[in-house]
C-alpha positions as CSV (number, residue, x, y, z in Angstrom):
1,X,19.3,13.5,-7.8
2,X,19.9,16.9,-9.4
3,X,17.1,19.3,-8.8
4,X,16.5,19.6,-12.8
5,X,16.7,16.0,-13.2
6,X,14.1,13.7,-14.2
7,X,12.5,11.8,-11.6
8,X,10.9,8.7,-13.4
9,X,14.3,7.2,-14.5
10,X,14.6,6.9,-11.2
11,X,11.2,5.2,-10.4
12,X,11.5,2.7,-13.6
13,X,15.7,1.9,-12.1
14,X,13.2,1.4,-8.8
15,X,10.8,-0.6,-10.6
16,X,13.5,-2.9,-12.3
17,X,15.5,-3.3,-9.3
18,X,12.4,-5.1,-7.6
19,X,11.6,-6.9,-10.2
20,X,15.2,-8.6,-9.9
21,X,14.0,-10.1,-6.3
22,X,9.9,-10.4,-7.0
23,X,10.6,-12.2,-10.1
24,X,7.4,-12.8,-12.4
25,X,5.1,-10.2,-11.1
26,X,5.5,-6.9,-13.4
27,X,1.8,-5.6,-12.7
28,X,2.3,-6.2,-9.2
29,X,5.5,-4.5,-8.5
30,X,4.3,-1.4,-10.8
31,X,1.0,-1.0,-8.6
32,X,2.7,-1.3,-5.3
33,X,5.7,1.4,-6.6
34,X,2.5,3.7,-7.8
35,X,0.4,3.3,-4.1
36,X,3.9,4.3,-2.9
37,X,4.4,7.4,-4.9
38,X,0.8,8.2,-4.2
39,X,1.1,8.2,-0.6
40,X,-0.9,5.2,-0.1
41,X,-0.7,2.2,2.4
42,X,-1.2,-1.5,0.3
43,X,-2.8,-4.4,1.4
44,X,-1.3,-7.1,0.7
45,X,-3.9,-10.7,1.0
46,X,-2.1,-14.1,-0.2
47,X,-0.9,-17.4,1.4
48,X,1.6,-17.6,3.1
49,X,5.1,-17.7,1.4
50,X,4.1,-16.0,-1.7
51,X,6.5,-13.3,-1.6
52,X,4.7,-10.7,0.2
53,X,7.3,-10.4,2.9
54,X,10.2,-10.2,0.9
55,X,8.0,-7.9,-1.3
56,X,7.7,-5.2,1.5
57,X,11.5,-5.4,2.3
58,X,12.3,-4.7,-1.2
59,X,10.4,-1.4,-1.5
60,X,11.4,-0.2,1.9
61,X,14.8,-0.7,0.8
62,X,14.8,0.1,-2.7
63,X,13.5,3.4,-1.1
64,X,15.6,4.1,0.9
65,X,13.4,3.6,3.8
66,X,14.1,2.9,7.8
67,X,12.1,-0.2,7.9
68,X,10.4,-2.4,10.7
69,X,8.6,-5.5,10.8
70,X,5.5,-6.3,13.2
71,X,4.2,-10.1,13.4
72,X,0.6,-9.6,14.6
73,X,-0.5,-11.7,17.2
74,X,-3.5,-12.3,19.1
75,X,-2.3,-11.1,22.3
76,X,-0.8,-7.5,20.9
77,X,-1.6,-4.8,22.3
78,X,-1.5,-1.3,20.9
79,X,1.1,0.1,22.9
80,X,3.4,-2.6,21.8
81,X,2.8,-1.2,18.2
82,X,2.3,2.6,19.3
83,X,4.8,2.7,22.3
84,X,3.7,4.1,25.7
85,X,4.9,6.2,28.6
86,X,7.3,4.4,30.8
87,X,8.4,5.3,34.7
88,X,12.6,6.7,34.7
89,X,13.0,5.7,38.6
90,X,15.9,8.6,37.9
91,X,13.9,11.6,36.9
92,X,10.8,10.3,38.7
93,X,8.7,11.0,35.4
94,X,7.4,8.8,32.5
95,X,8.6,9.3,29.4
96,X,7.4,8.0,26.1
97,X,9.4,5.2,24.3
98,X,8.4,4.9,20.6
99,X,7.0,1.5,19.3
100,X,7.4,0.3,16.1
101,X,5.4,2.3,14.7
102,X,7.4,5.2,14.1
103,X,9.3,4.2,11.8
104,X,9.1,5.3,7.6
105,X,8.2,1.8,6.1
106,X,6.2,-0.6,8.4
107,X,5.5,-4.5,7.7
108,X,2.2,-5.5,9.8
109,X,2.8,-9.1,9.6
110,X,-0.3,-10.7,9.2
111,X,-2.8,-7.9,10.7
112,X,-5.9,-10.1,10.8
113,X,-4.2,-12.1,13.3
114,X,-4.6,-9.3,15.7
115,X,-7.6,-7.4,17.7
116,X,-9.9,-5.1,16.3
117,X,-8.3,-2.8,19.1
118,X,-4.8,-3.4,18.0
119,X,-5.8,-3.0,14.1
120,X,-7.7,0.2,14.6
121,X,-4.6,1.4,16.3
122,X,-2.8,1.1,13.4
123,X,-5.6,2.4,11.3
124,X,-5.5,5.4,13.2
125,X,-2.2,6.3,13.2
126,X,-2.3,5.4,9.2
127,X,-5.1,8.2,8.7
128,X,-4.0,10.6,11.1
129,X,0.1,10.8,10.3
130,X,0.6,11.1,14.7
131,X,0.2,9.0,17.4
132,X,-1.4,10.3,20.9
133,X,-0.8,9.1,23.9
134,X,-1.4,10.7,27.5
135,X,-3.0,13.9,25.8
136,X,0.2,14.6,23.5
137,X,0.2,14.0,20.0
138,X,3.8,12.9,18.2
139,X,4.2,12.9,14.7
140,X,5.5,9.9,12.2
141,X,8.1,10.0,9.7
142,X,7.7,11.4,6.7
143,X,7.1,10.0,4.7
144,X,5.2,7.2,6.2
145,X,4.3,4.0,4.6
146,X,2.6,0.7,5.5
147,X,2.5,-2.5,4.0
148,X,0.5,-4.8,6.0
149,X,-0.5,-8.4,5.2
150,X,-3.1,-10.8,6.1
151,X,-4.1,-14.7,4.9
152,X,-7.2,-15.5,3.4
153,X,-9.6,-15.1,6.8
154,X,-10.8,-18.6,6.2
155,X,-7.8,-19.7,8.4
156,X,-8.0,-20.1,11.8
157,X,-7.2,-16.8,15.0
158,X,-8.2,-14.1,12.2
159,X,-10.3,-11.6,12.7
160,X,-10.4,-10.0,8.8
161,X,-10.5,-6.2,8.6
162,X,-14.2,-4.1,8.4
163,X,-14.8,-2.0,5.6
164,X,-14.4,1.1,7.5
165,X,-10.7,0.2,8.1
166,X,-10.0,-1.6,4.7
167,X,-10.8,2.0,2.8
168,X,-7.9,3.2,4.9
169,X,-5.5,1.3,1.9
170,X,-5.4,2.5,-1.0
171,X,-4.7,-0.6,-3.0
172,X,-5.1,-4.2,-1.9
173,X,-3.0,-6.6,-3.7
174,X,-2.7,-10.7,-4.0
175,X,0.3,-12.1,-5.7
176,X,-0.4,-15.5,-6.7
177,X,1.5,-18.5,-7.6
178,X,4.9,-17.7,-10.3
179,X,4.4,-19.2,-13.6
180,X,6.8,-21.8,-14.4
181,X,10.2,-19.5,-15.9
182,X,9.8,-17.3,-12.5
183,X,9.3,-20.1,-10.1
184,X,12.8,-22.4,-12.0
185,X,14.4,-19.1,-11.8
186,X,14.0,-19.0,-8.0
187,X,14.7,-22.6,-7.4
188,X,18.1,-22.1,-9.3
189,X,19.2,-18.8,-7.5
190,X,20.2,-17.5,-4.4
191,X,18.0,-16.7,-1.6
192,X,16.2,-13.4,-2.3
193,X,16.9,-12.0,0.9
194,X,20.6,-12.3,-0.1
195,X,20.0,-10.7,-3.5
196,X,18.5,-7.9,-1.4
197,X,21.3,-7.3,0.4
198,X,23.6,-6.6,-2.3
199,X,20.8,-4.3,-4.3
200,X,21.5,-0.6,-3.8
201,X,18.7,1.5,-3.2
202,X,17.0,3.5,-6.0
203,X,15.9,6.3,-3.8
204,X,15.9,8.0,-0.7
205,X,13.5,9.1,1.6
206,X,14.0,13.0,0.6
207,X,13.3,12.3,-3.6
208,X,10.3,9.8,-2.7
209,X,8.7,13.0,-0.8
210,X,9.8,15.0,-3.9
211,X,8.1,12.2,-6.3
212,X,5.1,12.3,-4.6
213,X,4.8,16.2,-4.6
214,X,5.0,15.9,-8.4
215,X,2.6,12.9,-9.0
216,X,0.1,15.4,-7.0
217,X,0.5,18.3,-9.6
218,X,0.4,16.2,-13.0
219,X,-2.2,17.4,-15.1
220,X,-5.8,16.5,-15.2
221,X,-8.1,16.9,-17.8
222,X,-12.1,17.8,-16.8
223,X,-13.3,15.5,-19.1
224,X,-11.1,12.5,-17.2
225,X,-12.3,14.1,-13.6
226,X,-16.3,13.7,-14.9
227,X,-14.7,10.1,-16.2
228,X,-13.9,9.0,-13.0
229,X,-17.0,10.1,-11.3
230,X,-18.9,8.2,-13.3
231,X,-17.0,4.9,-12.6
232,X,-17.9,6.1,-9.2
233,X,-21.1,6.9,-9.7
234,X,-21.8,3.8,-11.7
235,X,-20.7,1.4,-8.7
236,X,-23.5,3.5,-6.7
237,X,-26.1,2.5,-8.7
238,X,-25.8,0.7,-11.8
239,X,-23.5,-2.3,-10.8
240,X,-25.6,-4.1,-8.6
241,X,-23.5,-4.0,-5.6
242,X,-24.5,-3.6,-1.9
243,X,-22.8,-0.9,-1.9
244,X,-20.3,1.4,-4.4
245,X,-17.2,3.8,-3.8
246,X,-17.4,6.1,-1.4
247,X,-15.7,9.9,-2.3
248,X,-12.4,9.1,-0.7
249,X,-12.1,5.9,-2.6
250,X,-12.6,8.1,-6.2
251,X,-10.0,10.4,-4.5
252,X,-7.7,7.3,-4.4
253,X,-8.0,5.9,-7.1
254,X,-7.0,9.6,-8.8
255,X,-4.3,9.9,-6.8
256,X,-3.2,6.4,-7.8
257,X,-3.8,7.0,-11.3
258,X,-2.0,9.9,-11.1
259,X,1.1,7.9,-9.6
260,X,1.0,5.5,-12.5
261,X,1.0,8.4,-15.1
262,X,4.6,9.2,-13.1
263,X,5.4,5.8,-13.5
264,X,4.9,6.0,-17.3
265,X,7.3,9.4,-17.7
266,X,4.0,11.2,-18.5
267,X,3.3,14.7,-17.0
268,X,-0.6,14.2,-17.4
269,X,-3.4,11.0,-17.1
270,X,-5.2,9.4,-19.2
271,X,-8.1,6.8,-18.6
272,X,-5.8,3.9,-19.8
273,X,-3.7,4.8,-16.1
274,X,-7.4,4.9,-14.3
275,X,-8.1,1.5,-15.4
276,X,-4.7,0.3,-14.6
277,X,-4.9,1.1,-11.3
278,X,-9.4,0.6,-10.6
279,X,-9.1,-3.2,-9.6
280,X,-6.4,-2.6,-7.0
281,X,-8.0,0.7,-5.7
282,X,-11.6,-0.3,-5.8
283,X,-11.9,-4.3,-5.2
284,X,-12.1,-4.0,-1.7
285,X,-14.2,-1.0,-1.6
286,X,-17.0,-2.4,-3.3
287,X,-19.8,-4.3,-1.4
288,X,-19.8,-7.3,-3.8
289,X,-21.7,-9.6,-1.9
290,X,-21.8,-13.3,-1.9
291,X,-20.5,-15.7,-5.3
292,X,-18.6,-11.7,-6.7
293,X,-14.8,-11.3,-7.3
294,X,-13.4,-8.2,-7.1
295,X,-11.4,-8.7,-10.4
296,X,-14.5,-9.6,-12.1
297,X,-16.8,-6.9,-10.7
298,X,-14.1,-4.4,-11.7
299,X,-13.9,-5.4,-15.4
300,X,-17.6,-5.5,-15.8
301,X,-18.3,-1.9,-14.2
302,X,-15.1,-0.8,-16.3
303,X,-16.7,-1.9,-19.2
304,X,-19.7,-0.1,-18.6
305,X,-19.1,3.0,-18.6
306,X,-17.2,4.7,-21.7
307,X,-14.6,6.4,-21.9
């Protein structure tokens, strides 16, 4: 990409490419391209074989991305996910050799399968951008992006993530079953994986950096700032939740909303991107309590408070 060129042609190419392997699910794809762009992690909570595997090889390579896969297990530790210092019987010294982690676009496969220690390794490293171990810190790629999944925590070995570490993603997701034209359409074709192979990426890792910069600087009006607060404010105390969004998650959900302007080929928001993006950023922020959906719970708060 030229430096005077455009950049959203390049993030609706992005956006159709996807939709060529993840048939059906329009909405979907365009909130997991905008938590990209904004520098988010996603969430993504579904059965299994729903597509959310083949969902996070498609953005890492659609990207651009150097991509790994982690299948959480019980037994994990974190320095199978962080790396950790090992003994060189030649130099007489340990030296650190890189897990997983450290790559640009990470699939944790199924994270609730893991322990809290191993998850909040992961957390950690999502928040922080580095990875310490033995006093000395080591940064991760830039940019750095993780998709991590988990099944409904009604299934058996899960241990389901505490709020303090589900703020850490910015969106959380859930597929769903393909209506009927997606689902034929998949039973007739190839093997997406297949498909995937032959797509060429969209993007690469240095105009994803450069997209991002610019969703950060697109224009925002004071009036849509005191907006958002009061969605904020409203799920504090007027919603009747246990509890409401915290500041970072009214950061995120600007920050999203700002990515889905991008994705629109506008260089300012408006409230119609806030509410496209306030189910995915704020469902599993809010303390809904029993017999609440998140979808639900978002509409009603979204209805009131005007515009």
């Amino acid at each position: 990409m030229s430096e005077n060129a455009a950049p959203t042609p390049l993030l609706r190419y992005a956006a159709q490419n996807v939709g060529q392997i993840l048939l059906g699910k329009e909405e979907a794809i365009r909130l997991s391209l905008a938590c990209l762009v904004a520098g988010g992690h996603l969430l993504l909570e579904d059965l299994p074989g729903m597509g959310k595997t083949i969902l996070a090889h498609t953005l890492a390579h659609i990207a651009g991305l150097h991509f790994k896969r982690v299948q959480f297990t019980s037994d994990m530790l974190p320095g199978d996910l962080t790396g950790a210092p090992i003994f060189n019987k030649e130099s007489g010294e340990f030296v650190f050799h890189p897990g997983p982690i450290f790559a640009q676009a990470l699939l944790a496969d199924e994270i609730n399968r893991a322990s809290p220690k191993t998850q909040s390794a992961l957390l950690e490293a999502m928040e922080e951008k580095q990875v310490t171990s033995e006093g000395v810190s080591r940064a991760l790629p830039r940019p750095f992006f993780v998709i991590a999944t988990q099944n409904p925590i009604d299934q058996l070995s899960t241990n389901p993530l505490p709020e303090a570490q589900l703020d850490r993603f910015m969106m959380r997701l859930s597929l769903g079953y393909p209506d009927e034209a997606a689902e034929l359409e998949i039973l007739r074709g190839e093997d997406r994986r297949v498909l995937l192979e032959r797509l060429p990426p969209a993007l690469n890792a240095g105009e994803l950096v450069d997209l991002q910069g610019r969703a950060r600087e697109l224009h925002v009006s004071e009036s849509l700032l005191k907006y958002i607060r009061a969605l904020a404010e409203h799920t504090r105390h007027g919603a009747g939740l246990a509890y409401g969004l915290s500041p970072r998650g009214a950061q995120s959900l600007l920050a999203a909303a700002r990515a889905w302007a991008l994705l629109a080929e506008r260089d300012h928001v408006l409230p119609d991107d806030v509410q496209a993006v306030f189910a995915a950023v704020v469902g599993h922020r809010l303390g809904l309590g029993e017999a609440r959906e998140a979808q639900g719970a978002a509409r009603e708060i979204m209805r009131a408070v005007s515009v």
